[in-house]
N, C-alpha and C positions, 0 to 999 in steps of 0.2 A: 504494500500500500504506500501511496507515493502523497506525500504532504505537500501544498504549497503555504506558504505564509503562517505554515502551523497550522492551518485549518483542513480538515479532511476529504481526498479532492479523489474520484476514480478516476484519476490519471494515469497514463505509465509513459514510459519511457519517450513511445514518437510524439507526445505530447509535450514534453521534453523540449524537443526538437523545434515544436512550433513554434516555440515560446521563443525561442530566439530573438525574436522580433518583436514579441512584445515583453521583453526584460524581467520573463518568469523566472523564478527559483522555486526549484521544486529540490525536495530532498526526501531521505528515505535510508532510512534507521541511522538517523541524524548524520549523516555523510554525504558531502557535497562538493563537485567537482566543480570548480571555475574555468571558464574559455572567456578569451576576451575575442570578442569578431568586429575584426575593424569595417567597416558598412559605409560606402560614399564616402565623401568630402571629407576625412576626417574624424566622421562621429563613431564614437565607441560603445557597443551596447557588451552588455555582461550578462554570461548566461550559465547556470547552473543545471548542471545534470544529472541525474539519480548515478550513483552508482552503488549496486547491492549484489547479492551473492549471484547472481547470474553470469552468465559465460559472455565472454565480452568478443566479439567477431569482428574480423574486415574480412568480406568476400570481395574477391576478386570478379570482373567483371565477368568473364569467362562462365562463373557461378551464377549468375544473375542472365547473362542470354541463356543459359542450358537449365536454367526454369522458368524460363519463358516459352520456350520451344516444347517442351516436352511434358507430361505430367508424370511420367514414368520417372525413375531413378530418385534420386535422392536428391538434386537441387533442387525443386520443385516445394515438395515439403518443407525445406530450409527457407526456403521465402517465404511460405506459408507462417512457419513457425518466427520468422523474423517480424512479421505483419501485426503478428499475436503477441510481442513482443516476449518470446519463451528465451530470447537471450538479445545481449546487447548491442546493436546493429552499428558498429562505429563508421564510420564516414567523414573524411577532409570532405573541403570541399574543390581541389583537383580531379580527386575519386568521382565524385559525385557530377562532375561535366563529363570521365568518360562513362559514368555510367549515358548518360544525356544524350553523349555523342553516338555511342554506339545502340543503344536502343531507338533512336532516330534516322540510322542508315537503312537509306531505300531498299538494297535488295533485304533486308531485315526484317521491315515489313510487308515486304512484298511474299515472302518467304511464310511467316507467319499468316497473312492475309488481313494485319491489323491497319487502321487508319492513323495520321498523326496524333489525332487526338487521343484517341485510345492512350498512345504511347506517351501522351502529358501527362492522361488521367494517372496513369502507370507510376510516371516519376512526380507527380505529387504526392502518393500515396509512399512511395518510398522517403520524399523528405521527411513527412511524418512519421516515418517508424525507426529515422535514423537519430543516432544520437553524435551529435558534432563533434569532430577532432582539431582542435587546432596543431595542426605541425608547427614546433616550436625549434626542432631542429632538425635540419635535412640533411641525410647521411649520405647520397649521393655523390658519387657511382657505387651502390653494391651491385647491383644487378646488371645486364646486360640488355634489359628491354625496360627503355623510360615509364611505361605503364605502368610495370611490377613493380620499378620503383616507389610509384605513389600508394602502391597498396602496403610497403614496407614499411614506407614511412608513416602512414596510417596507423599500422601495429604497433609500431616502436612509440610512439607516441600516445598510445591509448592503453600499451599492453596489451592486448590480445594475439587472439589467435588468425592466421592467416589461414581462408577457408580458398582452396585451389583446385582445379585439375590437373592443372601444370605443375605440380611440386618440383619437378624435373629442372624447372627454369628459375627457380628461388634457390637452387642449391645449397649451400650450406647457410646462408645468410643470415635467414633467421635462428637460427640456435646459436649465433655472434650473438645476435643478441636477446638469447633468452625465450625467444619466441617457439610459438609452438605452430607446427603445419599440418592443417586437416584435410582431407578430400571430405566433398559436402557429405558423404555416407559415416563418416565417422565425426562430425561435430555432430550431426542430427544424431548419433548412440550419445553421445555425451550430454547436449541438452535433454535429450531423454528422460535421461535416469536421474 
């Protein structure tokens, strides 16, 4: 159960998220993460975000088109259960353009058979279930493909886990830095249980 302002609120997490913008603080079993997100000209809002015993995640985009496409396998569920807020969807906001970018690519929806709007409704649903990282330090070059970098630096910055199909292409990088690497079938046993 997720407090705002001390008063009892049934909020969770992507609510969190929304708040950004209107300079919510929300906390939860009195623990509270600060981001500062610099917005426009200068102006600085502050935004607080639950964090509590649940499994804190950066999926990779990779994760995010192979539950879009499919209902089968185990992405699918993990967005499902990311929506339901069953663990903690962390998200820069580099991540969150390709997510944009790539859920916006023509043959993409042409493929799926969706409209653009569909694919707005799509990523506004997603601001809302995510919870904001600010990358405070960028560790760049670990990796070899600039995308996977911003997924890295996503985790190193939020601590979580790195949810991938490509484990192949993070290499050793994350366990440099303490991080841990799931394929979406094994974070979806772990929020599980």
């Amino acid at each position: 159960m997720l407090t705002r302002h001390g008063l009892s609120d049934r909020g969770d997490v992507g609510e969190a998220g929304r708040d950004v913008k209107r300079e919510g603080v929300w906390k939860a079993s009195g623990k509270c993460m600060a981001s500062v997100w610099q917005v426009g000209a200068g102006l600085r809002r502050m935004c607080c975000y639950a964090i509590y015993d649940a499994m804190r995640l950066v999926l990779d985009t990779n994760v995010l088109v192979a539950g879009v496409r499919s209902r089968t396998g185990a992405s699918n569920p993990l967005l499902l259960a990311g929506f339901r807020q069953r663990f903690v969807w962390c998200c820069s906001v580099p991540l969150f353009y390709e997510y944009e970018d790539v859920l916006n690519r023509a043959e993409l929806l042409l493929d799926l058979d969706l409209r653009r709007e569909t694919a707005t409704k799509l990523m506004m649903a997603i601001s809302r279930a995510i919870a904001p990282v600010e990358v405070n330090y960028r560790w760049r070059p670990q990796l070899g493909d600039p995308d996977d970098e911003m997924v890295l630096e996503a985790a190193i910055n939020c601590r979580g886990a790195i949810v991938t199909h490509n484990a192949r292409d993070f290499g050793d990088a994350p366990a440099r830095f303490g991080l841990t690497l799931l394929s979406p079938a094994e974070a979806l046993r772990r929020i599980s249980t």
